[in-house]
Steps between C-alpha positions, in 0.01 A plus 500: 500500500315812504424729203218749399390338155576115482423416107467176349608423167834659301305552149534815378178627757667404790868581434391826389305605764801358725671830273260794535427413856863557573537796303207667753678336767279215598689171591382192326560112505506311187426114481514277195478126465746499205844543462642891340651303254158349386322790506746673285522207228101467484417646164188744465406732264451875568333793388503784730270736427615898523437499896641209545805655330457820720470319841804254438675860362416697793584205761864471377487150311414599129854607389536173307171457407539815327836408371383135362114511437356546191300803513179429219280815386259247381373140435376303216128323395543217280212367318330415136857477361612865628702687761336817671718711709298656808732848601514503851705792577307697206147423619606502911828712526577186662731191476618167611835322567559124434706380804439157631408430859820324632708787377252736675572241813896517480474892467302500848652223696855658441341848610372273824871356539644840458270679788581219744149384464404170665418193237468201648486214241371147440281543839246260535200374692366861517202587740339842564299562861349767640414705215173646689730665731748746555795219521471293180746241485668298228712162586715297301775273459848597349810296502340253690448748790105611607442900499233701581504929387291679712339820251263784496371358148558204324483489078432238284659518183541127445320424213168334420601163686712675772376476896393874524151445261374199728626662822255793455232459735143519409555258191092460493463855443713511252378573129728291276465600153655266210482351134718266374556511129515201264785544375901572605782662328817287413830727502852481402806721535693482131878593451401681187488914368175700573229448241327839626576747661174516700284246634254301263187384606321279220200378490434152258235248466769233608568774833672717617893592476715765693827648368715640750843595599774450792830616430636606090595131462248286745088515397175405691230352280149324629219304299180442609466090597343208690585609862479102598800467241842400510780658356684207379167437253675825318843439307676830394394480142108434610510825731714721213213365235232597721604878624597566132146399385346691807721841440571536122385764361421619101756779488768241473631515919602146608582341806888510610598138633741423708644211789197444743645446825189517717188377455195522802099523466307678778128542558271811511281604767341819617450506888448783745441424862405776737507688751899471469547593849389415883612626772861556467548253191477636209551334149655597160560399148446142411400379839235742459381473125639365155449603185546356165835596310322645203467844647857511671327629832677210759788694610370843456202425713741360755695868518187670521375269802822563720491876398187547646661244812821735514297816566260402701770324729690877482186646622457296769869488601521914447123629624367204697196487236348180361304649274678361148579166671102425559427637152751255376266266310278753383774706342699197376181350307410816324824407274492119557172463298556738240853289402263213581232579218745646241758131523121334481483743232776412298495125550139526393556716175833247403450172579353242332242285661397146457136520516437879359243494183551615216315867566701508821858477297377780238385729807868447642608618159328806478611593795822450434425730159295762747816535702782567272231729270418674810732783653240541781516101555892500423537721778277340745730194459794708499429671769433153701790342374736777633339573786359814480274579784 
């Protein structure tokens, strides 16, 4: 096989720079280990910030994300007993949409599928050479049968325990940044009405709860817990009692219940591992860096990484130029570590942790109180929660 972008990984990074390479006319190979119907049926939440929106919008693929998100002009603090409602669109202009990330996946494999684009699924025993020259390489085995796609540049999009990550030469020089947090968050999908119309984030001394939304009739919801747990340790009533103690509020708002119909705890970790590129590999969203969910930066960071990727691939295609392809990393960091610090941020400021004194859970308080007394700090999380700049 030959192709001038081989990419690794059909998440929404990889699929859509699979898209907006083919829209500038750039011919692409797309490799995942899983099946299209697994990829479609894993559940992940989304919130796309406004150009996230824009760049799914302006690539053809956000006609039903505009048609079926929920667009939110702000988001709730929940603390002390009370409900504070920071105004995104009044303080930014600004807003986000609440569209999971296999919907987001559907919407750009059948945009793939429609443009004759080349998926090859379930693949396996993939191995990238010669990324130090001209002629990178990837092989791999599909239906049995070995294959090997000869490329001018080969992407990783494969996730933090994909091939691409450990294939990157150098791994000595590489600076691997990451913090594990001491806690996870156990979620559920509920067959139940929305309880709010925008997303609540509380804070409580026994942790911390999100309220979210999917479709009018299907909601998200998260509590802080023991990432070493188990989910059968938590019977329906035990997880209803302890997101109504965590979210309930003095103005009389409750909790809507409903059937729970999944139930799944994952961990949280901050990690950024640079430079994302050598040579003619170059890396992007989670293979690259993760963030924790509290900030709602996982997928948006991934569409900014394979924006920058799409352009500087056009220039070099159009002009012959390298120049944004070898400023890759430096350009793609300047955003990775500010969504970096503000998720650190916000699992920081509403969390609960184990072995924080007494002075340290008052100071979490007041800042809490700072921000939603504050327009200037309202803004400054606004303005990082939409992203703004």
């Amino acid at each position: 096989m030959r192709t001038q972008v081989a990419i690794i990984g059909a998440g929404p990074a990889g699929l859509l720079l699979s898209h907006l390479l083919h829209l500038q006319g750039i011919e692409s190979i797309v490799l995942e280990s899983r099946s299209r119907e697994e990829i479609e049926a894993t559940i992940r939440a989304g919130v796309l910030e406004q150009g996230t929106m824009d760049i799914l919008t302006e690539a053809g693929v956000g006609d039903r994300m505009r048609a079926e998100g929920a667009l939110h002009h702000g988001i709730e603090l929940a603390f002390g007993g009370r409900r504070h409602r920071i105004d995104l669109t009044e303080l930014t202009g600004k807003a986000i949409t609440v569209y999971p990330q296999h919907e987001v996946i559907k919407d750009l494999v059948a945009a793939r599928v429609a443009a004759q684009g080349q998926l090859l699924f379930q693949v396996t025993d993939v191995g990238i050479q010669g990324v130090e020259t001209t002629q990178p390489s990837v092989t791999f085995t599909h239906k049995g049968e070995q294959h090997k796609i000869e490329a001018d540049f080969v992407v990783g999009a494969d996730g933090y325990h994909g091939v691409s990550r450990p294939a990157m030469p150098g791994q000595e020089q590489r600076n691997n940044y990451q913090k594990i947090y001491p806690f996870g968050w156990f979620g559920i999908l509920v067959e139940a009405p929305i309880s709010s119309e925008e997303l609540i984030y509380a804070q409580h001394e026994r942790g911390f709860a999100l309220i979210s939304t999917r479709t009018p009739t299907v909601q998200r919801m998260y509590f802080q817990c023991d990432p070493t747990d188990h989910v059968d340790n938590w019977s329906d009533d035990r997880i209803w009692a302890e997101l109504h103690a965590r979210t309930e509020s003095n103005d009389g708002w409750k909790l809507k219940e409903g059937k729970i119909f999944q139930k799944g705890i994952i961990g949280m970790r901050s990690f950024v591992s640079t430079p994302m590129q050598s040579g003619r590999l170059f890396l992007a969203g989670d293979a690259a860096h993760i963030v924790p969910p509290t900030g709602a930066k996982g997928m948006n960071l991934a569409v900014s990484d394979v924006a920058l990727l799409a352009r500087g691939l056009d220039q070099f295609y159009k002009k012959g130029s390298e120049q944004r392809l070898q400023t890759y990393t430096e350009d793609a960091l300047k955003r990775i570590w500010r969504a970096e610090y503000f998720s650190w941020t916000m699992t920081r400021l509403l969390h609960t942790f184990a072995d924080a004194t007494p002075f340290e859970r008052e100071m979490q308080r007041a800042e809490l109180d700072n921000v939603v007394n504050s327009r200037a700090l309202a803004t400054s999380l606004a303005e990082n929660y939409v992203g703004a700049f």
